[in-house]
N, C-alpha and C positions, 0 to 999 in steps of 0.2 A: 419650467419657471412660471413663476405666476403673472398671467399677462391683464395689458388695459383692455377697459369694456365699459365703462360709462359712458355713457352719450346723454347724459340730462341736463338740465337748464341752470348756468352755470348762476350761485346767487352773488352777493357784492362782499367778496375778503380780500385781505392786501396778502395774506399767505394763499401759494400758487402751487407750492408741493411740499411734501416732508418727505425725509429721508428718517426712517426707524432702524434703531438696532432689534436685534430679532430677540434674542435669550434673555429672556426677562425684563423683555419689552411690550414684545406681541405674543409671547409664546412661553411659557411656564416649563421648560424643558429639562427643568433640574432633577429629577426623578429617572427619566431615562439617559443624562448621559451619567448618573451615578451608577446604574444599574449596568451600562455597558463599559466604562471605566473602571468597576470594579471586576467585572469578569474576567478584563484583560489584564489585570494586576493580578487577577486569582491565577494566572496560566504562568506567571512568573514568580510565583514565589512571593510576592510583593504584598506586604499590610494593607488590607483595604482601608477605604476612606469612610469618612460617615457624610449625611448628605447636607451636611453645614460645611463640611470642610469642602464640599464637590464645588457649592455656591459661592465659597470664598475663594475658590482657587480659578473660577471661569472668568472669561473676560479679556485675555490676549491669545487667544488661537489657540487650539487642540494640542501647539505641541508642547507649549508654557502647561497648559491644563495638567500633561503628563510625569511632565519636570515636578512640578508641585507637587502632585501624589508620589511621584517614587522618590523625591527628598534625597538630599546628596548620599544616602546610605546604596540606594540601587540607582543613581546618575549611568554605572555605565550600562545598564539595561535598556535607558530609555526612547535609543532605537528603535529597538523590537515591539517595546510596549506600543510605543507611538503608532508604527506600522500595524499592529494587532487592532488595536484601540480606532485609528482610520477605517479601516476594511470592515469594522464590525457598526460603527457609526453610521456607515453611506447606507446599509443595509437595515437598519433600525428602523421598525416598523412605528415608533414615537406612538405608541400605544399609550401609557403617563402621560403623554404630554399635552398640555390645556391653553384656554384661551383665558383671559383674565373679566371678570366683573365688568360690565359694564361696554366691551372690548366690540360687539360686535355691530350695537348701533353706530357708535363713534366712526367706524371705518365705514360702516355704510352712509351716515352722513356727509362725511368725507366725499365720499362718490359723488351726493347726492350733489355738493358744490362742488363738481371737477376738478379739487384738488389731486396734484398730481402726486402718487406713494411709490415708494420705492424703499428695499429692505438695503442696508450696509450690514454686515454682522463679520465678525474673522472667525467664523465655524465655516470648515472647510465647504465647499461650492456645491459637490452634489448632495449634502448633507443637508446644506439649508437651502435646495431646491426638493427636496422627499416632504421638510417638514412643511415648506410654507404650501406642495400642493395638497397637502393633506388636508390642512388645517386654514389656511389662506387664500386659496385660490378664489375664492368667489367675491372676494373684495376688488380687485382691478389694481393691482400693484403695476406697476409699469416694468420695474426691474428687479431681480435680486442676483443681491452680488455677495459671494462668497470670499474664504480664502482662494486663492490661485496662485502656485507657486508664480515669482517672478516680479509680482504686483504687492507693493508694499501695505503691509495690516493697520487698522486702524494702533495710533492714532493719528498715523500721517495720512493727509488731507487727500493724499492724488486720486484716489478715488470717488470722492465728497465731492472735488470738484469736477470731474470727469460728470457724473450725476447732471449738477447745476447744470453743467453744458448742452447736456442731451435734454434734459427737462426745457433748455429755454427760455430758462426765468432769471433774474435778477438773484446778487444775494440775501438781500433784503428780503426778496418773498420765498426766502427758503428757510425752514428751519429745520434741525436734527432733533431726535425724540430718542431718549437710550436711558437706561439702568446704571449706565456705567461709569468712571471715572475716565475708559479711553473715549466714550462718546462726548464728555463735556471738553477734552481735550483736539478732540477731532473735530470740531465744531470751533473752536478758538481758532486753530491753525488753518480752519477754512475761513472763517471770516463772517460764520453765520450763528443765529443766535441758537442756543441749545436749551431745551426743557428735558430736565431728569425725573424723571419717573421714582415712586416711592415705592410701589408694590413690586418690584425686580429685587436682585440680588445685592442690593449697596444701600447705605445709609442714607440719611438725611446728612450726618456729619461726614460720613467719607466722602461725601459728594461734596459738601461745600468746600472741604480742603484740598478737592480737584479744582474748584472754581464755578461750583454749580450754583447759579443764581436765579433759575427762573425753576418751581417744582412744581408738579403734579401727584395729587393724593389720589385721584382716580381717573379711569378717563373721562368722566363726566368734565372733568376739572379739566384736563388737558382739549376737552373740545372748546371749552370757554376762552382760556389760555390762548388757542389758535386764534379764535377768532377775533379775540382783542388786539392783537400783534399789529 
């Protein structure tokens, strides 16, 4: 997982940590899990997808992900797929997979005011520990948290606030940063404010009719956004 490493001189913000959704948040990842998604629907017979529909279908856990691609026509496959689909994702080398415009000052000024970061995502755990040491590690994440059987998926909070607790901080000095309609939802049920990202997988409009009210067009925008909070 990707760990803390800052030690610099902390400057004057009322935000103290953020918690990011990973998949079209921090990490452009729509490329490789189409490419591994479709493989394993190629092994069962199953119509592949194209990669609008991979980006319409992400966003509540790998195993909804699979349901969606094999459509009530192959529901009772969706076992197997799933299992096929997991084992080939933990191993995924995220070769496609990118950081976004502007992505890697912002996290490093982040650092640079010891704001505390930590990933929330419902892509399963060893999955989005491969990507973020790949691609993350040198920013100082304090935590990432995957799916884990047992431990309920975004957009129920107990995790969100599990976080807050370990970080230390108030809820007011925490906000969540996500693409998604379960991150603006998980964010309400925590109690803390949410900023939706434009360049990720979801609308402007689908986000508002989750409840999204606070947005960023880049993260240029989202470091401004922070630091006004």
């Amino acid at each position: 997982a990707c760990t803390a490493g800052n030690r610099r001189s902390r400057k004057n913000v009322m935000v103290k940590a953020i918690i990011f959704d990973l998949d079209g948040t921090l990490v452009d990842t729509s490329r490789d899990i189409h490419k591994v998604l479709n493989t394993s629907l190629q092994k069962y017979s199953v119509p592949q997808i194209t990669l609008r529909q991979t980006i319409e279908f992400v966003g509540n856990g790998a195993k909804k992900l699979v349901e969606r691609a094999a459509g009530e026509e192959f529901a009772s496959l969706v076992p197997e797929i799933y299992a096929d689909f997991s084992r080939a994702f933990v191993g995924c080398d995220n070769a496609l997979t990118t950081l976004y415009d502007g992505e890697e000052q912002a996290l490093k000024d982040f650092g640079d005011r010891k704001i505390r970061l930590a990933v929330l995502t419902n892509k399963p755990q060893r999955a989005a520990e491969n990507v973020c040491k790949k691609h993350l590690d040198k920013f100082g994440f304090d935590f990432v948290v995957g799916q884990t059987d047992g431990v309920p998926l975004k957009p129920d909070p107990y995790t969100t606030l599990k976080l807050i607790e370990k970080f230390g901080v108030k809820k007011s000095e925490c906000v969540f940063v996500g693409d998604g309609e379960t991150d603006v939802q998980t964010a309400a049920r925590a109690g803390i404010k949410c900023i939706s990202v434009l360049w990720g997988f979801r609308t402007r409009s689908q986000l508002l009719n989750a409840g999204g009210s606070i947005f960023a067009e880049s993260y240029n925008r989202l470091q401004k956004l922070i630091y006004s909070l």
